[in-house]
Legacy VTK file of the C-alpha trace (Angstrom):
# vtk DataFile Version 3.0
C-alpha trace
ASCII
DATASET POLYDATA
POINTS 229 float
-15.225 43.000 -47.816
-12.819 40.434 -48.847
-10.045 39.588 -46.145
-6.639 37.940 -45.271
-7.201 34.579 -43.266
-4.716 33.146 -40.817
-4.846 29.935 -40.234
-3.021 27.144 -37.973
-3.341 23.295 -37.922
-3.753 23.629 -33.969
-5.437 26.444 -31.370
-2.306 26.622 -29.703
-0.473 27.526 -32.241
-3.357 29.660 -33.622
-3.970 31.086 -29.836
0.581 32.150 -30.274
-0.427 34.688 -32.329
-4.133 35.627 -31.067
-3.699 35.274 -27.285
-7.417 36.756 -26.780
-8.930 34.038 -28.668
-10.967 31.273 -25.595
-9.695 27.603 -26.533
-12.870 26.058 -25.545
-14.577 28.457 -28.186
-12.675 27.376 -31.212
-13.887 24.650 -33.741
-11.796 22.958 -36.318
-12.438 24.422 -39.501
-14.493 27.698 -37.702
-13.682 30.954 -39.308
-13.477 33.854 -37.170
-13.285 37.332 -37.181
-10.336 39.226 -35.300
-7.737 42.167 -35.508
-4.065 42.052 -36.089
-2.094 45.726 -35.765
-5.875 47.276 -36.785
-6.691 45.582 -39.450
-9.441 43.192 -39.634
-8.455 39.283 -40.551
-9.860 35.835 -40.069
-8.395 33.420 -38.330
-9.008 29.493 -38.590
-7.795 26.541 -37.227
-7.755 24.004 -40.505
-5.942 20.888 -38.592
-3.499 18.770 -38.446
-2.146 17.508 -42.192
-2.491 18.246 -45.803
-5.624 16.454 -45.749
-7.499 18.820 -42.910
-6.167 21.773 -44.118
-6.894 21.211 -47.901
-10.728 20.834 -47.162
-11.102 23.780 -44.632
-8.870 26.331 -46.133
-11.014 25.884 -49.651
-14.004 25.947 -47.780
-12.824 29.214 -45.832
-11.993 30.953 -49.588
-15.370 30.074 -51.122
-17.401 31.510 -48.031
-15.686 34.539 -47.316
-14.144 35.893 -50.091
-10.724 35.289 -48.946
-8.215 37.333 -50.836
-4.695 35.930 -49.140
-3.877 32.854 -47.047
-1.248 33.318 -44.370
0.045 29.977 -42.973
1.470 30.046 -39.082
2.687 27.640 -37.071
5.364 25.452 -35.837
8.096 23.031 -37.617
11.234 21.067 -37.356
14.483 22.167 -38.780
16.707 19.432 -41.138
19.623 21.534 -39.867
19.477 22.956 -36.368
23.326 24.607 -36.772
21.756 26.484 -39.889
18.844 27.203 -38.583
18.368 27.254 -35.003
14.984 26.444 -32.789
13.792 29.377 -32.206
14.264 30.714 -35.667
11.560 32.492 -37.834
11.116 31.022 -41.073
8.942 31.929 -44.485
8.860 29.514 -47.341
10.051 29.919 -51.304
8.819 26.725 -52.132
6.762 23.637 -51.029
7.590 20.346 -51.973
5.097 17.332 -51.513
7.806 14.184 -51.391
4.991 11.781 -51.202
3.397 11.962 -54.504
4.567 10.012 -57.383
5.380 6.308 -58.376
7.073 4.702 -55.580
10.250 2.614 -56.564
12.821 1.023 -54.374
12.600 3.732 -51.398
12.939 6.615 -54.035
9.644 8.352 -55.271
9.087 10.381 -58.468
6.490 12.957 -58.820
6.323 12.411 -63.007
6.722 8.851 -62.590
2.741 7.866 -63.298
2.729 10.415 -65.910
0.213 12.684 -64.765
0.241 15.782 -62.386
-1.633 17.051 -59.902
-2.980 20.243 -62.052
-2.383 22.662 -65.011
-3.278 25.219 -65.113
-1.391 29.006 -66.223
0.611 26.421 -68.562
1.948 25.353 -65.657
1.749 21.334 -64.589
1.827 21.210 -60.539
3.697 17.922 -59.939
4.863 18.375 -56.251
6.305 21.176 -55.793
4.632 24.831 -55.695
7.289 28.138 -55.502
6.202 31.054 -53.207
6.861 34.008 -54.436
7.301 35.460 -51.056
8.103 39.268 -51.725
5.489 39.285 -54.624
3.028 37.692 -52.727
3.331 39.911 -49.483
2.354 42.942 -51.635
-0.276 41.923 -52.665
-1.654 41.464 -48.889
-0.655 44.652 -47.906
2.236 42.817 -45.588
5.689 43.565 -44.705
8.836 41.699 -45.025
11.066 40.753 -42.108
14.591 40.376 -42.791
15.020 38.512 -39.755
12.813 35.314 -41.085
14.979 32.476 -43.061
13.864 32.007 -46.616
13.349 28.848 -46.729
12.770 25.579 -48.658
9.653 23.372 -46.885
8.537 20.028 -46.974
5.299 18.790 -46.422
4.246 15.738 -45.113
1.172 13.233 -43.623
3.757 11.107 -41.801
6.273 13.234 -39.361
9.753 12.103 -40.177
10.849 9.854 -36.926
14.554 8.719 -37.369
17.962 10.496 -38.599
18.348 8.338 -41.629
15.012 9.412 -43.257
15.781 12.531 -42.193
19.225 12.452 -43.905
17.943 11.013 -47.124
15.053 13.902 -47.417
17.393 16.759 -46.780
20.064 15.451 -49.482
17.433 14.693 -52.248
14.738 17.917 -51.661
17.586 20.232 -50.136
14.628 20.692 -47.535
15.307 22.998 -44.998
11.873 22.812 -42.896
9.475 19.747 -42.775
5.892 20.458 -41.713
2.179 18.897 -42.065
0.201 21.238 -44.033
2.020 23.674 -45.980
1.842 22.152 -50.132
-1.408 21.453 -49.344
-2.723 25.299 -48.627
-0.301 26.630 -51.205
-2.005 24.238 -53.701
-5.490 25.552 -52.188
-4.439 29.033 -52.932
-2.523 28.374 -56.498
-5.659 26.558 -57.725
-7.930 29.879 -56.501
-5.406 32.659 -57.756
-4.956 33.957 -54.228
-1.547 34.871 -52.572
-0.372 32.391 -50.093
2.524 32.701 -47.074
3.711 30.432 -44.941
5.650 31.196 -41.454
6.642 28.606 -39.201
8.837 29.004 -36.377
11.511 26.013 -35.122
10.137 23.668 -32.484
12.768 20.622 -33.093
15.230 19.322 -35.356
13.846 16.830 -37.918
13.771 13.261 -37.196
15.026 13.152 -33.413
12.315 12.374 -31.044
14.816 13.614 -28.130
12.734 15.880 -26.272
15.630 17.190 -25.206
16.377 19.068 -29.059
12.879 20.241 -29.154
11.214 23.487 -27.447
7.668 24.071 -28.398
7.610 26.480 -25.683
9.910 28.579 -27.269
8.725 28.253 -31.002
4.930 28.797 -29.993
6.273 32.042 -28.314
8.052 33.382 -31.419
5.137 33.224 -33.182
3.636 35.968 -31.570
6.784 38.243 -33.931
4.629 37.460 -36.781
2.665 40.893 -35.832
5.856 42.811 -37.534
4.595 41.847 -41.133
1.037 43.714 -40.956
LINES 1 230
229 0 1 2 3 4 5 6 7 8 9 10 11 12 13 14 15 16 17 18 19 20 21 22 23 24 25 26 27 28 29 30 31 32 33 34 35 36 37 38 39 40 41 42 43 44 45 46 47 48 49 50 51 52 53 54 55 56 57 58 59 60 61 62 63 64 65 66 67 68 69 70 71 72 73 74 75 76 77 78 79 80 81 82 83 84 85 86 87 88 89 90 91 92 93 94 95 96 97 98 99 100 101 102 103 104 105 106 107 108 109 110 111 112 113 114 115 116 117 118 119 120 121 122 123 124 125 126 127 128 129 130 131 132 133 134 135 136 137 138 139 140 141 142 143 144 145 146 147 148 149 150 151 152 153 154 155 156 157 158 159 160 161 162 163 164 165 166 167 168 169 170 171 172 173 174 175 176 177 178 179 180 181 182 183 184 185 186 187 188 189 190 191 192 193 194 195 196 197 198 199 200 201 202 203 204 205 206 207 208 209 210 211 212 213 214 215 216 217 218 219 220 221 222 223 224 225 226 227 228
């Protein structure tokens, strides 16, 4: 019977949701079988960055007929005033800043002339839109009207200074930045399977002030992510 998987980069943010699950028992990349509000889902922990959770979420589809990817986790806010730590957020759209030709600090994703993929007459360049409302009927899932819609980044290197920070927000109008995001929505475009990503706030984006994050806080909201199912 093909099934929903929900997946996180790390077991703690995995265990957030699923605080049953033993952390010595879980293996990167491991699919297991659980229940969320009685119905039966897998759950996976596909690791940190678009590179991990690429490979493991495809490998997940292929072996057990996965019919819908659901994304958890934590992420950093571009505007904390807008949206606060703490917050609930789902994504529109993924945007992959990284790829493209490289010129002068500014990169353009159609700058080397090819994409990443067409396919439904549709060249992927980097950026994928979620059809969020779409896509949650067609899991059998719920939406929340207390999650931000949001724009996401995704990225291999965390943002680490205002001023990068700055210059991502103004040219992406990024709202969220996280690690693996693009990378499972391009999984999931490429296989014709619905995708959603929720991430709750752990820090403002591009402060390493421990003092404007609270993991704490953002690992504990994830356990809301129940009201969808």
């Amino acid at each position: 019977m093909e099934k929903l998987l929900i997946c996180a980069a790390t077991k703690r943010e995995l265990m957030a949701l699923f605080p049953d699950l033993s952390k010595n028992s879980i293996k990167l990349g491991e699919v297991y079988p659980k229940r969320i509000k009685g119905r039966d889902v897998y759950v996976q922990v596909c690791g940190i960055g678009p590179i991990n959770a690429a490979l493991f979420i495809e490998r997940a589809i292929l072996l057990y007929k996965i019919c819908g990817v659901i994304n958890i986790g934590i992420a950093g806010s571009f505007d904390i005033k807008k949206i606060p730590i703490g917050s609930l957020t789902i994504a529109k759209e993924e945007i992959w800043p990284e790829y493209g030709l490289k010129q002068r600090g500014i990169i353009d994703p159609k700058g080397l002339k090819y994409g990443l993929l067409k396919k439904h007459e549709k060249i992927i360049y980097n950026q994928i839109s979620i059809p969020v409302r779409e896509n949650l009927e067609k899991m059998g899932l719920s939406f929340n009207n207390n999650f931000y819609t949001t724009t996401n980044l995704t990225v291999a290197g965390v943002t680490g200074d205002e001023i990068e920070a700055d210059k991502l927000k103004n040219r992406y109008l990024a709202q969220v930045e996280n690690m693996e995001g693009f990378s499972i929505a391009y999984v999931c475009f490429v296989h014709d399977i619905p995708f959603i990503e929720i991430r709750s706030i752990s820090n403002v984006v591009g402060s390493r002030d421990t003092d404007k994050w609270d993991i704490k806080k953002a690992l504990k909201k994830l356990k809301e992510i129940e009201s969808i199912f």
